[in-house]
N, C-alpha and C positions, 0 to 999 in steps of 0.2 A: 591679686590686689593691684591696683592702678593708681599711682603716682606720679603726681605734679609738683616739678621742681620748678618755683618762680625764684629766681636770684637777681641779685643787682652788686656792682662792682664795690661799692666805694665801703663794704663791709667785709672786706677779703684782709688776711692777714699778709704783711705786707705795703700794704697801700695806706698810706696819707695824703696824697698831694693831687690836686687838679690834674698835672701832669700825666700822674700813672691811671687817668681814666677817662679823657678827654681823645678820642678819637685822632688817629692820627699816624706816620710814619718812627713817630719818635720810638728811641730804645724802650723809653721809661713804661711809654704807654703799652706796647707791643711785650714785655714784661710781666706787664700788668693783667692782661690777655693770659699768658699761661698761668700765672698764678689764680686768676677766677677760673680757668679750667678744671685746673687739677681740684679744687673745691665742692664744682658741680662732679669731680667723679668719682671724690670721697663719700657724694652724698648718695649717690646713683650705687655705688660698693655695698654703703648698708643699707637700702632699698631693697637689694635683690638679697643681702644676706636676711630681711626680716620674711621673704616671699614675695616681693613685688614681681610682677608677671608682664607688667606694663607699665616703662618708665619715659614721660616727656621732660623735656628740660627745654623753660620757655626762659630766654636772655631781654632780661625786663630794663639792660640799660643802658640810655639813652648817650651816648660817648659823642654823637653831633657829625650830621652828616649821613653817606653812605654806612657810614664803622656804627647809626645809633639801632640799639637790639640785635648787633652783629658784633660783638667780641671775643665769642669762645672761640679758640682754634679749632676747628673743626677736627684737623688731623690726630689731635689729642683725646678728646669726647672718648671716653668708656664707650663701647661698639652694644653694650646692651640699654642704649636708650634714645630715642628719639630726641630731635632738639628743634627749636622753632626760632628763627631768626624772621628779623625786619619785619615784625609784626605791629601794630599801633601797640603803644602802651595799653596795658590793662584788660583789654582786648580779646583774649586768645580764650574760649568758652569752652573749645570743642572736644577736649576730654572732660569737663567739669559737666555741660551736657550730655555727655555719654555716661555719667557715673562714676566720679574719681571717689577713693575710700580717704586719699589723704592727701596735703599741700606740705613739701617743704620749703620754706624760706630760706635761702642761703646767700649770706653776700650782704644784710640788710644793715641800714644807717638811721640813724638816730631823724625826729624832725626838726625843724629847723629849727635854729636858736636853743639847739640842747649846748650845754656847755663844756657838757666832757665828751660830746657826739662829732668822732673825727667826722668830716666831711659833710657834716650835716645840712639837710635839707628839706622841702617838700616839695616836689617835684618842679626842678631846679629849672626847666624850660620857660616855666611859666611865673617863678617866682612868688608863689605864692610865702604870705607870712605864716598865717597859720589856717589849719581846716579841725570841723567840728562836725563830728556824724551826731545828729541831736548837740547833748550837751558835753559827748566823750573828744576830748582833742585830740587828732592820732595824726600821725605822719603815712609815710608810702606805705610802712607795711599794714598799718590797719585798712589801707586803698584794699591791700591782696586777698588780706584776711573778707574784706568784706566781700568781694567781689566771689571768691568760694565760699563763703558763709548763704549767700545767692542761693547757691547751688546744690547746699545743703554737705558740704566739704571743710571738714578741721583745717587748720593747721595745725600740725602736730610737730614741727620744729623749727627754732627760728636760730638763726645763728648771725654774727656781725660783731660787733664788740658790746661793750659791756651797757652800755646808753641805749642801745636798741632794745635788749631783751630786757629789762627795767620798762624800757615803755611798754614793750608787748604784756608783759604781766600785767600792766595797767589795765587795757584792754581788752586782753584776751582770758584775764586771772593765771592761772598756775598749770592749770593741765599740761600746758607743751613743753616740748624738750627746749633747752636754753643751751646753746652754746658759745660763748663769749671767746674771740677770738684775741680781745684785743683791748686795752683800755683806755680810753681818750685821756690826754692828759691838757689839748687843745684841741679845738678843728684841727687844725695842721700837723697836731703830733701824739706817737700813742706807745706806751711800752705794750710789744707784742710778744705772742707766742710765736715759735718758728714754721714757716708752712706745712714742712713737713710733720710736724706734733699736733699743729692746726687738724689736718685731715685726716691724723687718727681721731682724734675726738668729735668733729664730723663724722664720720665712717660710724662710727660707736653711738652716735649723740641720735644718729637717725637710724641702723638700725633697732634701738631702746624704743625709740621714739614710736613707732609704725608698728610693735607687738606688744604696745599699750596703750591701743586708739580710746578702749574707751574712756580714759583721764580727758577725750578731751574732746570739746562738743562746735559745731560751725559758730561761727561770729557774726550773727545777724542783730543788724542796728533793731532798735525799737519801729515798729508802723505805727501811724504813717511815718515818715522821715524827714528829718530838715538837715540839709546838710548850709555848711556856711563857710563863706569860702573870705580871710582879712586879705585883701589884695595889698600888694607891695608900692605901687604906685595910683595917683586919680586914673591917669590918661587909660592903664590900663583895664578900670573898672567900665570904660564903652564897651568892652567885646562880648560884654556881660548881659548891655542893654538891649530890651525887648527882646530876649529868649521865654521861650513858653515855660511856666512854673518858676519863674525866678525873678527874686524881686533885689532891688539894689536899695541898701539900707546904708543910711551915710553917707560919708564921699568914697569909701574905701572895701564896703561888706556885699555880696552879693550870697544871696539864702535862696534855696531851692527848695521847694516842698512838694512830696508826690508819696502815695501810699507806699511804696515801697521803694528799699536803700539804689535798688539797681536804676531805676526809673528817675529817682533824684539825680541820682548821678549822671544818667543820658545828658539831662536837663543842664547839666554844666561844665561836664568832661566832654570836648571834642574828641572827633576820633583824627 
């Protein structure tokens, strides 16, 4: 069995704050680094306990700089999984093209402007306000979910606090494993579980999760697709201007349409 762990920091138990996931020398951040480790090797523990034969673990967060898609300590990584650093976001195909059986989600954060969504966002580089696959509004992890749904690949467990897997059930319905790390009580603050209690129930939540695939089926948008992207600012709605399939609706909306999810999204995710 072949498994794809896609994670992102700012849904780790532990972390609130800009600080402990902003790239950098600081204690807080470097911290922050071992506690998303130990997470991806909770999840990679019950991978191999469900049969996983082949485990990658792609680091999908963007911390700015040389440190963005390079967080995990290396020296710490479970030794039974492959890891992929400094890859473009979203990017990374080459197990999903070889035939992955399942996708864990670990680490994930609520979209932007949730309000009990510590740290929440939609891919925070770009600032987007909000995106629409058709008419479903999803944050980063319906980005992941769609992106293996491509490729004909579930997510079968999503873990971060409690605002993320609420949205993925939106999205994805029920099938996957939920693991709720942690509970927003602001962006900035969250009554949590403790890390180490955190990744037994990872450990548990993803071995359950990967020897009851079939609850749960790929997340493929409706064909053809329109994805629609409310930009944060005008200025930034030129970068938008005269790309092939994409039309700029308002001062602030740029919509993509192409017969299929992956293709739409060429159309408006740079690499």
């Amino acid at each position: 069995m072949r498994v794809l762990i896609m994670s992102d920091m700012e849904g780790i138990s532990g972390i609130v704050t800009w600080q402990q996931v902003n790239g950098s020398p600081d204690p807080m951040y470097q911290e922050g680094r071992r506690l998303y480790t130990e997470e991806i090797n909770a999840a990679v523990r019950g991978a191999k306990a469900a049969g996983a034969t082949e485990i990658v673990a792609v680091d999908c967060h963007g911390a700015g700089g040389d440190w963005s898609f390079n967080s995990f300590v290396p020296e710490l990584l479970h030794p039974d999984c492959d890891w992929v650093a400094h890859h473009p976001w979203s990017r990374y195909t080459e197990l999903l093209e070889q035939g992955c059986d399942a996708c864990l989600l670990v680490g994930m954060h609520a979209r932007n402007n949730t309000p009990d969504g510590v740290l929440c966002h939609t891919i925070s580089t770009v600032k987007w306000h909000n995106l629409w696959f058709n008419d479903t509004l999803v944050g980063e992890s319906g980005i992941n979910a769609a992106l293996c749904g491509h490729y004909g690949c579930p997510v079968a467990l999503v873990t971060g606090d409690e605002a993320v897997v609420r949205e993925c059930r939106e999205v994805l319905g029920d099938g996957f494993t939920g693991v709720a790390v942690k509970r927003g009580l602001s962006r900035y603050s969250a009554r949590q579980i403790p890390p180490v209690r955190a990744r037994q129930m990872i450990e548990e939540g993803a071995r359950n999760a990967l020897v009851n695939l079939k609850a749960v089926k790929p997340y493929v948008p409706a064909r053809p697709t329109t994805i629609t992207v409310e930009i944060s600012t005008v200025d930034k709605t030129a970068e938008f201007t005269g790309r092939h399939g994409v039309e700029i609706v308002g001062h602030n909306k740029a919509v993509s349409r192409a017969d299929t999810w992956l293709q739409a999204w060429d159309q408006i995710w740079h690499w």
